[in-house]
C-alpha positions, 0 to 999 in steps of 0.5 A: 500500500502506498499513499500521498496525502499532498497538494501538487509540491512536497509529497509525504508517501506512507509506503509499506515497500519502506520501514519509515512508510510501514511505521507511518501507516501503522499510525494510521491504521485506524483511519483507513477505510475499510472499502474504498469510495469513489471520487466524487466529481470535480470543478476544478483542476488544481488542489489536494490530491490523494493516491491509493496504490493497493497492489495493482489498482490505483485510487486517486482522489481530489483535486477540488473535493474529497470523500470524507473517509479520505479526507480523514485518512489524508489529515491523519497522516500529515498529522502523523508525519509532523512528529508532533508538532502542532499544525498552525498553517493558518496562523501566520508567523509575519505579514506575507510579502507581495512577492509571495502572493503575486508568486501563487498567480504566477504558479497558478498560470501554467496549469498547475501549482508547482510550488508550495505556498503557504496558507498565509501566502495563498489566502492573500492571494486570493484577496487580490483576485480581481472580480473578472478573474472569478467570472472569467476563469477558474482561479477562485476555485482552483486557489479554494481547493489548493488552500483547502490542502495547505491550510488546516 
């Protein structure tokens, strides 16, 4: 078994094919769903995405919505892997720089989110967004569902 709870960026891989991904998982274990659901339909095309691997068969989930037995698995695991610390991805440390808000739409523009943002950076990003950009494409939905996988 083998599976990534990340948005698009660093990946966290719970592996059974390791000792470190045998240990995480056995953290887990009670947070696996016994059956796997289906993904349920998307609108957007950016954000959390989640991949079961079990055996031979492939279970992917997101990006914009996830069932609540993976969405519960997914945080179990991030939970897991932060050795303890307590998760305050939304409470930021400094102000974030325009810099780092303006380089969220720049990530954003290509197609896909390549780097990893903040909580803080992408909140002030969508901020920003100016009105035709909600009408007129699917950046609000897209930054919406890629916050939803870096803020907790």
């Amino acid at each position: 078994m083998e599976i990534s709870p990340w948005p698009e960026g660093p990946t966290l891989i719970a592996s059974t094919d390791t000792s470190s991904g045998i240990a995480l998982l056995s953290k887990v274990k009670n947070s696996i769903p016994a059956s796997l659901p289906a993904n349920p339909h998307q609108e957007c095309h950016l954000g959390t995405t989640v991949t079961i691997v079990v055996g031979d068969k492939t279970y992917a989930y997101g990006p914009c919505r996830l069932p609540e037995t993976i969405k519960r698995l997914r945080q179990a695991l991030i939970a897991a892997a932060e050795t303890g610390k307590p998760i305050r991805a939304n409470a930021p440390v400094r102000p974030v720089s325009a810099a780092e808000w303006k380089a969220v739409f720049n990530d954003w523009y290509d197609g896909r989110m390549d780097h990893w943002h903040s909580c803080a950076a992408v909140r002030e990003a969508m901020r920003h967004l100016p009105a035709d950009g909600m009408i007129y494409s699917t950046i609000g939905i897209d930054l919406q569902a890629y916050a939803t996988g870096v803020c907790r």
